[in-house]
C-alpha positions as a Markdown table, in Angstrom:
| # | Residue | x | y | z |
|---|---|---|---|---|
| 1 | Unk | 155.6 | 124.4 | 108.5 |
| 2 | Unk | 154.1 | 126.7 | 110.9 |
| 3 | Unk | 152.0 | 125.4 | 113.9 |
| 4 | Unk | 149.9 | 126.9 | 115.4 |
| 5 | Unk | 150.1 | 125.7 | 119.2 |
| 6 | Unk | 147.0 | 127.5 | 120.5 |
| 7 | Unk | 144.9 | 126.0 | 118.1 |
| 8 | Unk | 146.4 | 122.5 | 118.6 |
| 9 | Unk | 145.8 | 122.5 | 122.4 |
| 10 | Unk | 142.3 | 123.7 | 122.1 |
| 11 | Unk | 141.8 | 121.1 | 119.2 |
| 12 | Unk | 142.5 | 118.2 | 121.4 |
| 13 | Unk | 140.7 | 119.9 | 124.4 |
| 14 | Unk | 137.7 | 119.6 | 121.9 |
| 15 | Unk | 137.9 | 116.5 | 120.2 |
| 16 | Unk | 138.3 | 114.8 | 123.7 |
| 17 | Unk | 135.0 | 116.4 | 125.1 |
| 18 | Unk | 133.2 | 115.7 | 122.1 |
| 19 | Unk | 134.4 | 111.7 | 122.1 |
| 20 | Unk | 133.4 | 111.8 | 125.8 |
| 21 | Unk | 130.1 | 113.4 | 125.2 |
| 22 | Unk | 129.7 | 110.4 | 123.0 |
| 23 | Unk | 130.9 | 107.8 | 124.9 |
| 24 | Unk | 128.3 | 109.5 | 127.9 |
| 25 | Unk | 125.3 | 108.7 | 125.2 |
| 26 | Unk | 126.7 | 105.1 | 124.3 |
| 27 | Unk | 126.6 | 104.5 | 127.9 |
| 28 | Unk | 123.0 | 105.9 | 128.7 |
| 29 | Unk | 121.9 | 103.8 | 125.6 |
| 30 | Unk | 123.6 | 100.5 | 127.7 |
| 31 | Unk | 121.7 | 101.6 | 130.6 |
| 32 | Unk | 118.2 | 101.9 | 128.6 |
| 33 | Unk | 119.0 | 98.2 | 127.2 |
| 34 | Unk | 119.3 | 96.7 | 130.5 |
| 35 | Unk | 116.2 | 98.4 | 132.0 |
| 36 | Unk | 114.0 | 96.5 | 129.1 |
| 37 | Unk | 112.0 | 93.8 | 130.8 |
| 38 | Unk | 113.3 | 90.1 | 130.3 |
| 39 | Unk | 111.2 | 87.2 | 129.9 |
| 40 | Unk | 112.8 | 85.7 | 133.6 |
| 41 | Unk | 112.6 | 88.5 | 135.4 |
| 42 | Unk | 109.1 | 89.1 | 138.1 |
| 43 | Unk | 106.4 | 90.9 | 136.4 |
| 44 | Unk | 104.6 | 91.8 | 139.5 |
| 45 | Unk | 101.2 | 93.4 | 138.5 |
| 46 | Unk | 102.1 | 94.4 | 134.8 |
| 47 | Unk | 100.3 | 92.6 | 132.1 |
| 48 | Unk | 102.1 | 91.1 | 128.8 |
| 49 | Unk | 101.0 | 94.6 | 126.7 |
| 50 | Unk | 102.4 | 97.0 | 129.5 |
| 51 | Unk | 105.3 | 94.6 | 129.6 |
| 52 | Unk | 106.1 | 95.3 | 126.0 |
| 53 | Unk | 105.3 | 98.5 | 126.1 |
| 54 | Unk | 108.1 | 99.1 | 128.5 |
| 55 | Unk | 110.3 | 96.8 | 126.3 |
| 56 | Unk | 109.5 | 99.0 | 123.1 |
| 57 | Unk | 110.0 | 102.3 | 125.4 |
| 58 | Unk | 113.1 | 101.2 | 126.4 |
| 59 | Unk | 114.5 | 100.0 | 123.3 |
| 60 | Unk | 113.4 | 102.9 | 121.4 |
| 61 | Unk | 115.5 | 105.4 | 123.9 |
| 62 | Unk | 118.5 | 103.4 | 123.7 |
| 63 | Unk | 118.4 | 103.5 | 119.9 |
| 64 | Unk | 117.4 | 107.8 | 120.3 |
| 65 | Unk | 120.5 | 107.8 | 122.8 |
| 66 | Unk | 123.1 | 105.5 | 120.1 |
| 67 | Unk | 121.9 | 108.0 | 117.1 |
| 68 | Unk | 122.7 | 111.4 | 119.4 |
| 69 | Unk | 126.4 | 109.5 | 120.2 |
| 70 | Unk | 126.7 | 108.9 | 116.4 |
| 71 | Unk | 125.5 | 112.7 | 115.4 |
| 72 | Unk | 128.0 | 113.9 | 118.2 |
| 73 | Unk | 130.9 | 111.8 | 116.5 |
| 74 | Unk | 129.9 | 112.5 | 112.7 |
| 75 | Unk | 129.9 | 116.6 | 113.3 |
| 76 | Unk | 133.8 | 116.5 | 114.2 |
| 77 | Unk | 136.0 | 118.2 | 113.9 |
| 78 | Unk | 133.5 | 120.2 | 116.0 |
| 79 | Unk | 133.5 | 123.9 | 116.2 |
| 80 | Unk | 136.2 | 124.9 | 118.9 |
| 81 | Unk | 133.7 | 126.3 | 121.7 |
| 82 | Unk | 134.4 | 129.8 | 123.8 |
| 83 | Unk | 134.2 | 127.1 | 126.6 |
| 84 | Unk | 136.8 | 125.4 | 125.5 |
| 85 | Unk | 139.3 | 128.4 | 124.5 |
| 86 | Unk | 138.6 | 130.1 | 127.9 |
| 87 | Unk | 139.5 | 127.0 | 129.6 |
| 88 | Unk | 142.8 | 127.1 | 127.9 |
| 89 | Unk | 143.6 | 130.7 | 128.8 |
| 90 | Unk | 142.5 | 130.3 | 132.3 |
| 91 | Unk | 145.4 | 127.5 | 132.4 |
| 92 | Unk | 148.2 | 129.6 | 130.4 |
């Protein structure tokens, strides 16, 4: 079997920033969920509708940011970007 080392190094290089792109977009997603207003929390001046507007806001980006992780993840194996093979040369 012939490998093709170049190829293999840049896939990895790849695959990881693509999982870590995801992972970034899981995270923002977290974030988003624990903005929502809860129930407990002070409402200062905001009525009940702006209060669930904000809710729905929130929960709505959270759920945009989950489906761009899950779009990330589902394209793989990604294109190997020029990024990505420049970087390796750089380091040769």
């Amino acid at each position: 079997m012939i490998i093709d080392f170049d190829h293999f190094r840049a896939r990895i290089l790849q695959d990881a920033l693509t999982e870590a792109t995801a992972q970034y977009w899981i995270h923002r997603a977290y974030q988003f969920q624990q903005a929502a207003p809860r129930p407990d929390e002070f409402r200062g001046n905001a009525t009940a509708e702006e209060l669930r507007q904000r809710w729905r806001n929130c929960k709505d980006t959270a759920q945009a940011c989950l489906r761009h992780a899950e779009l990330l993840r589902d394209s793989a194996p990604e294109e190997i970007s020029d990024e990505v093979w420049r970087a390796l040369q750089e380091v040769a």
